[in-house]
N, C-alpha and C positions, 0 to 999 in steps of 0.2 A: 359671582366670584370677583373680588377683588385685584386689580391688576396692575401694571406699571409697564408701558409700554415707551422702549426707547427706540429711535431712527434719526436719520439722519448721516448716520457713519458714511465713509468713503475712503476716497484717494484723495490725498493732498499733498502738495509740493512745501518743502521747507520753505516759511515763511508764510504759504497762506491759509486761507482761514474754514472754518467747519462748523455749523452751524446745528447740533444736537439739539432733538427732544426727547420729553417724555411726557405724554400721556397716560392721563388713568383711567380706567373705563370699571366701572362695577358698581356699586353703590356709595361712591365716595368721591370726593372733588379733592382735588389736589393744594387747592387754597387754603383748605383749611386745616394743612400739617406740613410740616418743616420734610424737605426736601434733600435727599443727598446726591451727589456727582461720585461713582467710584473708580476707576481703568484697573484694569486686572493684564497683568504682561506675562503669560507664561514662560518659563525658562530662566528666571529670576529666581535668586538664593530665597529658601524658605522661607515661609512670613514677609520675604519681600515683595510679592509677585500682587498684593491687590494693594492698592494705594486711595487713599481720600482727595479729594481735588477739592472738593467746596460744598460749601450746606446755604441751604435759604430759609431762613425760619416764615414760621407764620404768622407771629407773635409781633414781629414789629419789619417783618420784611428783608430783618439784615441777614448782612451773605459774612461769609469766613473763605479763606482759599487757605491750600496748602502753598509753601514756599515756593516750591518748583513752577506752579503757576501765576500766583497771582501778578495782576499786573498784563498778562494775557489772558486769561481766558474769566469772564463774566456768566454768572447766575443769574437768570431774571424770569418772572414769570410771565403768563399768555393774558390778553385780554378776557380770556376765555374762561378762565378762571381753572380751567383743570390741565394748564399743560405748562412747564418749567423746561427752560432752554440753558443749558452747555455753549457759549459763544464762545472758541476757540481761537485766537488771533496767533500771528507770529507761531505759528505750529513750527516744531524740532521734529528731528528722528524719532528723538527717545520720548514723543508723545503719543508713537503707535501702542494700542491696546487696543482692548475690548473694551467700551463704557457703559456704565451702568448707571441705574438711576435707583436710588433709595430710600426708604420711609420706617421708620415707627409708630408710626399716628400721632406720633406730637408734634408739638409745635414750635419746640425748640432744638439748635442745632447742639445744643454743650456736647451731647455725644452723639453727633451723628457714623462716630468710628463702630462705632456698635450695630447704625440699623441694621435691620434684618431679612426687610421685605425688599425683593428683588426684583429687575425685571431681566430681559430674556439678555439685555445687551446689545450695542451697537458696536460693529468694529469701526475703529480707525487705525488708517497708516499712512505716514508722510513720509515720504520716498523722493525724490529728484526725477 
């Protein structure tokens, strides 16, 4: 069975930093398909509440960020070849969520808004 396994989550203080994974475990290595970052806020106006943070492809390695983050928080893959990291810097309030990590099996990011395959989630919350 095919899997996406995210960790990592915590407690964080405004400003500092949180270092997310995900691993895949199943018959499939993570190197070889494009990568998404999701945070999901519950209690947020409809359709607002899951947002895209950034996608990694596999096709040539490059990353995308959504506005709200980039600039802080970096996509990058594992030596290891099956595990992609969420590096979150300068952590806000409004960057508590649950994060997610997601796949289509492709290898490219143009619509990573779409993937579909999910893992269980990490939470984060930056509090004082």
């Amino acid at each position: 069975q095919v899997q996406l396994v995210e960790s990592g989550g915590g407690l964080a203080q405004p400003g500092g930093s949180l270092r997310l994974s995900c691993a895949g475990s199943g018959f499939f290595t993570l190197d070889d398909y494009a990568i998404a970052w999701f945070r999901q806020t519950p209690g947020k106006a409809p359709g607002k509440e899951r947002e895209g943070v950034g996608c990694i492809s596999s096709s040539d390695g490059g990353t995308v960020y959504s506005d709200s983050v980039k600039g802080r928080f970096t996509i990058s893959r594992g030596d290891d070849k099956n595990t992609v990291y969420l590096e979150m810097n300068s952590l806000k309030p409004e960057d508590t969520a649950v994060y997610y990590c997601s796949t289509d099996f492709g290898r490219s990011c143009d619509y990573y808004s779409e993937f579909e395959h999910w893992g269980q989630g990490t939470p984060v919350t930056v509090s004082p």
